[in-house]
KETORKOL-750022 format. One record per atom (N, C-alpha, C): x, y, z. Coordinates in steps of 0.001 Angstrom, whole numbers, padded with zeros to 6 digits, always signed. Layout:
// residues N
XYZ/...
// end
This chain:
// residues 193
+000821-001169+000000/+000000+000000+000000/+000869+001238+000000/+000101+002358-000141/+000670+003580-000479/+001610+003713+001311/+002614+004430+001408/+003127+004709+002583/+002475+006388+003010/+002069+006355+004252/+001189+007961+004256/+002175+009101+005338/+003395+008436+005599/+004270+008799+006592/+005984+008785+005890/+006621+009368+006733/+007668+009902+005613/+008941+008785+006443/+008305+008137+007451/+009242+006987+007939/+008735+006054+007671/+007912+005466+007217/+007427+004031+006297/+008021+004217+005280/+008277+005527+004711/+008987+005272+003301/+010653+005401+003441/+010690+005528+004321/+012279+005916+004305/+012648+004621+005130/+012049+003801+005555/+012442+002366+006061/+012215+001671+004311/+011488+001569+003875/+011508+001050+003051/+012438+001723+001732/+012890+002943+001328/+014017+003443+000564/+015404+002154+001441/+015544+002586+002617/+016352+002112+003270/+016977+000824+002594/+015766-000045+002978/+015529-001456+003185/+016252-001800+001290/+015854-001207+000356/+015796-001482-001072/+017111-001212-000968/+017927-000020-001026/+019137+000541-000917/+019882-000481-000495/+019934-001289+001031/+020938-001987+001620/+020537-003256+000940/+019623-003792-000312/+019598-004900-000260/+020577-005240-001720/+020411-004067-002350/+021313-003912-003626/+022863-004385-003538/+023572-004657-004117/+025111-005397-004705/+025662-003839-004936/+026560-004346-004753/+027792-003115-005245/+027964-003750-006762/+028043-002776-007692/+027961-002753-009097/+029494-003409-009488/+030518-003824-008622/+031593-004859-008872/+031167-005911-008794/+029872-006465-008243/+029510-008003-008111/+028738-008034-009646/+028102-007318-009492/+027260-007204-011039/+028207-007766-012172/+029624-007098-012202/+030896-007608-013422/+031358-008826-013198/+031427-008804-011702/+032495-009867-011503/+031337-011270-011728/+029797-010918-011844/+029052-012313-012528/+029064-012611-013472/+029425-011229-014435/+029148-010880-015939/+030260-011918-016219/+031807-011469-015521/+033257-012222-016394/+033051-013564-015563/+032611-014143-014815/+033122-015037-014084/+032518-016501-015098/+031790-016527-015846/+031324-017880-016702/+032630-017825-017708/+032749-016212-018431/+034072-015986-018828/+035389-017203-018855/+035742-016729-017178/+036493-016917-017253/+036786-018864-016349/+035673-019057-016706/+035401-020940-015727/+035653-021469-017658/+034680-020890-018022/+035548-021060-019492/+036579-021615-020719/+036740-019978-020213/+038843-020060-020732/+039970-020801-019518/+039624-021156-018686/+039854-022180-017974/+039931-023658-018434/+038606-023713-018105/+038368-025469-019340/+038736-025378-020727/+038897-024402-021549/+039462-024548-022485/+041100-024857-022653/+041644-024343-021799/+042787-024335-021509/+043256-025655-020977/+042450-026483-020172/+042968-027727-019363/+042324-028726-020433/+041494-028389-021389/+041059-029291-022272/+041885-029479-023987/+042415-027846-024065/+043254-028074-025097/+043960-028921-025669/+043841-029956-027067/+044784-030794-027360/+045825-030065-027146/+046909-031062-026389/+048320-030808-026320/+049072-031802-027302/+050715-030960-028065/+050662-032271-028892/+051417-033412-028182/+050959-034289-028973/+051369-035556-028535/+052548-035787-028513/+053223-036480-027381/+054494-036809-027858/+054972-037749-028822/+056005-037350-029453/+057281-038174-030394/+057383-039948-030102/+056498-040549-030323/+056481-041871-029874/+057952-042479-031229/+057944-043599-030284/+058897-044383-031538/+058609-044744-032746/+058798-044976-033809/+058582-045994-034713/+059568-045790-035787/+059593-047283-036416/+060287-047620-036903/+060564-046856-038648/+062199-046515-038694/+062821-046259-039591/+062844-044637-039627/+062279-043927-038432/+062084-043031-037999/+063247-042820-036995/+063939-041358-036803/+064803-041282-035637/+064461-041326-034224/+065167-042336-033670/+064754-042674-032150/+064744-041438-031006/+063634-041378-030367/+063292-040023-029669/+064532-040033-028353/+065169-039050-028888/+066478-038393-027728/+065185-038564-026120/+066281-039065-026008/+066703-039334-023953/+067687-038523-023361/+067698-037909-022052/+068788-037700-021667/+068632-037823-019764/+069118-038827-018953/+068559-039573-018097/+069734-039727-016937/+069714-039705-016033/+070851-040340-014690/+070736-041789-014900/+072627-042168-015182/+072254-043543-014667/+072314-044005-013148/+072849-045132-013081/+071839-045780-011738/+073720-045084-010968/+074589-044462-011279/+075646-043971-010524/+075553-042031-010675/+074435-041466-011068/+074400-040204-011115/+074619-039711-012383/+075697-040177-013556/+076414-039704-014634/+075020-039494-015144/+075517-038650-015968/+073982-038181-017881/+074549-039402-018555/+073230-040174-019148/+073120-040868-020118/+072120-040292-021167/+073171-040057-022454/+072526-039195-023266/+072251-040489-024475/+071247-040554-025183/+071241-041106-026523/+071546-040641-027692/+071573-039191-027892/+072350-038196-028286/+074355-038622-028219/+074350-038805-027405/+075970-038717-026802/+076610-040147-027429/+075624-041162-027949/+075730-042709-028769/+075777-042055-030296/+075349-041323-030799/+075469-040862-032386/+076644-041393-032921/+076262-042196-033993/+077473-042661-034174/+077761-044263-034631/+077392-044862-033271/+077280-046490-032507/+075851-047028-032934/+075791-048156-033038/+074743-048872-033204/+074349-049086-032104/+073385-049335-031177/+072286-048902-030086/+070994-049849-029767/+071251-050527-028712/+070398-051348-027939/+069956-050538-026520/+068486-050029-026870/+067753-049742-026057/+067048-050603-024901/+067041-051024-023760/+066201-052279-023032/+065694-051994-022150/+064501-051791-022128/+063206-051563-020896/+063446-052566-020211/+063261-052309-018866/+063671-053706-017841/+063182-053147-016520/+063421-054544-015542/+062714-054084-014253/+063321-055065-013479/+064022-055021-012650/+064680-056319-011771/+063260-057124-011397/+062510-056955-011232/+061201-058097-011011/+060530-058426-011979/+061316-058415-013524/+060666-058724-014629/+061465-060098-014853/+060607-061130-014555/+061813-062976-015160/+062249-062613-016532/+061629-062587-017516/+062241-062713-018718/+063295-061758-018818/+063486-060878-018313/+064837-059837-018557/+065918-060522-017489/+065434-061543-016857/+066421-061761-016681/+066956-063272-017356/+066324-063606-018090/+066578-064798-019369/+067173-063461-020500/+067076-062599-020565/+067550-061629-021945/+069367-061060-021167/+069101-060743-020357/+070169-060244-019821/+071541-060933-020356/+071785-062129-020325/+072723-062914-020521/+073337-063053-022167/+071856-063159-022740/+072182-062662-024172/+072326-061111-024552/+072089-060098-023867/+072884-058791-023645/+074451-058727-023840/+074475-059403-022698/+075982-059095-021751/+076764-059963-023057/+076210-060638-023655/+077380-061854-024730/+077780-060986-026175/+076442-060340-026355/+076312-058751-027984/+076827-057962-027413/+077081-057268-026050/+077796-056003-025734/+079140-056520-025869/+079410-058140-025500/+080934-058407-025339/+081814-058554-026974/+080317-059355-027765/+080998-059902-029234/+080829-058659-029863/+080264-057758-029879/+079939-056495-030845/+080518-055130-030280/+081624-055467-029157/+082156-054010-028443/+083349-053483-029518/+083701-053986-030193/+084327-053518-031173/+084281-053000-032420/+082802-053691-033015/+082039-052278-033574/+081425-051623-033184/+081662-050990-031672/+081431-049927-031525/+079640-050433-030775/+078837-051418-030343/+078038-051606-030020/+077489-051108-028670/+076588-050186-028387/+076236-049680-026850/+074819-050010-026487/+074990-050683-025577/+073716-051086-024811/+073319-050518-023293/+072075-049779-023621/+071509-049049-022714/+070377-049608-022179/+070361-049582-020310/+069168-049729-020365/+068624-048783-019547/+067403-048676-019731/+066226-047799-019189/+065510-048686-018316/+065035-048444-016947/+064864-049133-015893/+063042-048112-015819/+062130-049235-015386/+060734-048979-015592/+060467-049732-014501/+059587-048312-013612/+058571-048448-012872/+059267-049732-011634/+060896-049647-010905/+061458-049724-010674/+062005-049063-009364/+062879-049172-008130/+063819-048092-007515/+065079-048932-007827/+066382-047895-007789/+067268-047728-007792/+068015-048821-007222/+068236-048854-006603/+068427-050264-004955/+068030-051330-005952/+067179-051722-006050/+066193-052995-006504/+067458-053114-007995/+067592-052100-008726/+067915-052071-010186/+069525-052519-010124/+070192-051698-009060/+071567-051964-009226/+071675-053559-008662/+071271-053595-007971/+070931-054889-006998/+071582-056325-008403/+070283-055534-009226/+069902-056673-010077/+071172-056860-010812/+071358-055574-011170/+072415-055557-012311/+074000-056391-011586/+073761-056030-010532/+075350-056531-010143/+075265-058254-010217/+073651-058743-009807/+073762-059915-009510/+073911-061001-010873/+073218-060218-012505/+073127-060670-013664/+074740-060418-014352/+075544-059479-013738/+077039-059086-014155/+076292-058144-015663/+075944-057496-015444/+075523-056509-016462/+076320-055107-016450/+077146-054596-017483/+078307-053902-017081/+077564-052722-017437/+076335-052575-018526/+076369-051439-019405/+075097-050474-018758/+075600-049087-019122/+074412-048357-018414/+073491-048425-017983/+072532-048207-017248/+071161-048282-017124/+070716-046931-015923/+069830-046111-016291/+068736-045310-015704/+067695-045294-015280/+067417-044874-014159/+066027-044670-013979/+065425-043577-014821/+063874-043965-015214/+062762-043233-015651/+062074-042664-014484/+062539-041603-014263/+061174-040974-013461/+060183-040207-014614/+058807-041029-013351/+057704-040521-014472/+057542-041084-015781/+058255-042348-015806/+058118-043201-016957/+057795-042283-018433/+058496-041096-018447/+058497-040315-019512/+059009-040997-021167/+060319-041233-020481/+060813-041928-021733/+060286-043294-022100/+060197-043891-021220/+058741-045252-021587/+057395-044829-022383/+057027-043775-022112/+056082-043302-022454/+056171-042950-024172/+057364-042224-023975/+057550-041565-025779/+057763-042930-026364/+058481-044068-025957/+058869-045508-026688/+057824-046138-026614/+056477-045925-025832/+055154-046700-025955/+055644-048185-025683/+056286-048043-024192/+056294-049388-023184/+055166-049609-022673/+054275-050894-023040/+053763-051198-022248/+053891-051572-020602/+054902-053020-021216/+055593-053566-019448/+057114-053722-020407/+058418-054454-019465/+059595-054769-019493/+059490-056043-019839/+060203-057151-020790/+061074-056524-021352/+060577-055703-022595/+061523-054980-023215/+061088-054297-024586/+062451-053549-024992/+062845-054276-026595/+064197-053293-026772/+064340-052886-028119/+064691-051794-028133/+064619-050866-029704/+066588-051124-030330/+066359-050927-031436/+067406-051379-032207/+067796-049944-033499/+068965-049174-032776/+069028-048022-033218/+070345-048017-033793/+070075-047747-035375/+071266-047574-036314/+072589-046566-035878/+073846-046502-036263/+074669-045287-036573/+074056-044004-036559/+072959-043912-037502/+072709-042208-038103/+071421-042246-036547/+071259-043021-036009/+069951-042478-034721/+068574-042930-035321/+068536-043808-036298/+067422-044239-036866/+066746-045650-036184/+065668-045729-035911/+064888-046968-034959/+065102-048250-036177/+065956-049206-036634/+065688-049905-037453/+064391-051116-036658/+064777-051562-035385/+063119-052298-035134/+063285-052549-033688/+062333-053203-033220/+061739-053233-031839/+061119-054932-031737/+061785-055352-030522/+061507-056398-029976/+060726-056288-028793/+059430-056688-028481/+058204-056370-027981/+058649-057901-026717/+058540-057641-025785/+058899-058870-024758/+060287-059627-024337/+060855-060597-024368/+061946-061306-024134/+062888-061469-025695/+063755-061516-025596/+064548-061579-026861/+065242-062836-026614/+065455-063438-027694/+065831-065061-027731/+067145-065101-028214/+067800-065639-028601/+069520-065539-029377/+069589-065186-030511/+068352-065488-031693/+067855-066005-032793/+067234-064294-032913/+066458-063586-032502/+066079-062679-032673/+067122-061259-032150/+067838-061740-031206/+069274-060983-031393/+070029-060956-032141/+070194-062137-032867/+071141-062135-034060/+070866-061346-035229/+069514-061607-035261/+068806-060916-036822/+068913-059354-036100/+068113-059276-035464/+068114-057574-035091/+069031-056817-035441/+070423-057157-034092/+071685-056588-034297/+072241-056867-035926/+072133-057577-036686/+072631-057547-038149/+071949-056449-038668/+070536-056015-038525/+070233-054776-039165/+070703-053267-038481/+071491-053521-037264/+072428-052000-036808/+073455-052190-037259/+073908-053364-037372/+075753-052914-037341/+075464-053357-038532/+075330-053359-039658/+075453-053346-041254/+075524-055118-041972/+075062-055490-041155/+075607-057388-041799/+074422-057955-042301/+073492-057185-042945/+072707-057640-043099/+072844-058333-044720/
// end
């Protein structure tokens, strides 16, 4: 109803006045869908994918601590023909591969043959452990963050890539490697094919 008194209306001016927003809430509703937004757009953005391996393609640079602190670069092999080996001291079959490792690093160290391994989803302790107990002389690193597993698209250990002179992936052995599939492999790095 009409107010007939000049304090019914001024309670009620009052009342309207204090119930109003400060005209910064008004914006800050306007930008705020804005900016929930460009937010999700941002955390949703394709990112590109990484450089996975494949074959006849150049093998995606590593550069990693081995299991004594030093840089193990794959970069720093340019040059050498190149045995990559995903492994895990609690993986059996790497340790049936190991032995045929240690025999190609020994018969092929003179052309120049380097065998690396990359240690997955693993600690340190556990890895050297292993290595001392298989007599495995040649590098090996931990992956933190299974990054570089990741760009080589490791599933599990074993798994070993077979990288030419010029840094090129000639092929990939998916599981345990046998004598027979070492032989052929390594003939397509070191040139005997």
């Amino acid at each position: 109803m009409i107010a007939t008194t000049g304090e019914t209306l001024g309670r009620a001016v009052a009342r309207g006045a204090a119930g109003r927003l400060p005209r910064w809430h008004y914006a800050a509703a306007a930008i705020a869908p804005f900016l929930v937004l460009a937010l999700w757009g941002v955390v949703l953005l394709p990112r590109p994918a990484p450089t996975l391996a494949r074959i006849g393609e150049p093998a995606p640079a590593f550069a990693l601590s081995d299991l004594d602190g030093n840089r193990l670069s794959l970069g720093d092999l340019r040059g050498r023909p190149v045995i990559v080996n995903f492994w895990a001291s609690d993986c059996a079959p790497c340790i049936d591969e190991f032995p045929l490792l240690t025999s190609a690093a020994a018969a092929h160290g003179s052309d120049g043959l380097a065998v690396v391994g990359v240690v997955v989803r693993d600690s340190s302790v556990a890895a050297r452990e292993f290595m001392a107990r298989v007599g495995a002389t040649w590098p090996s690193a931990m992956d933190p963050g299974d990054a570089v597993a990741m760009q080589y698209g490791i599933i599990g250990p074993p798994d070993s890539f077979f990288i030419d002179r010029d840094g090129v992936l000639v092929s990939r052995q998916i599981g345990p490697l046998s004598a027979a599939d070492l032989e052929r492999r390594l003939a397509g790095i070191l040139g005997e094919e």
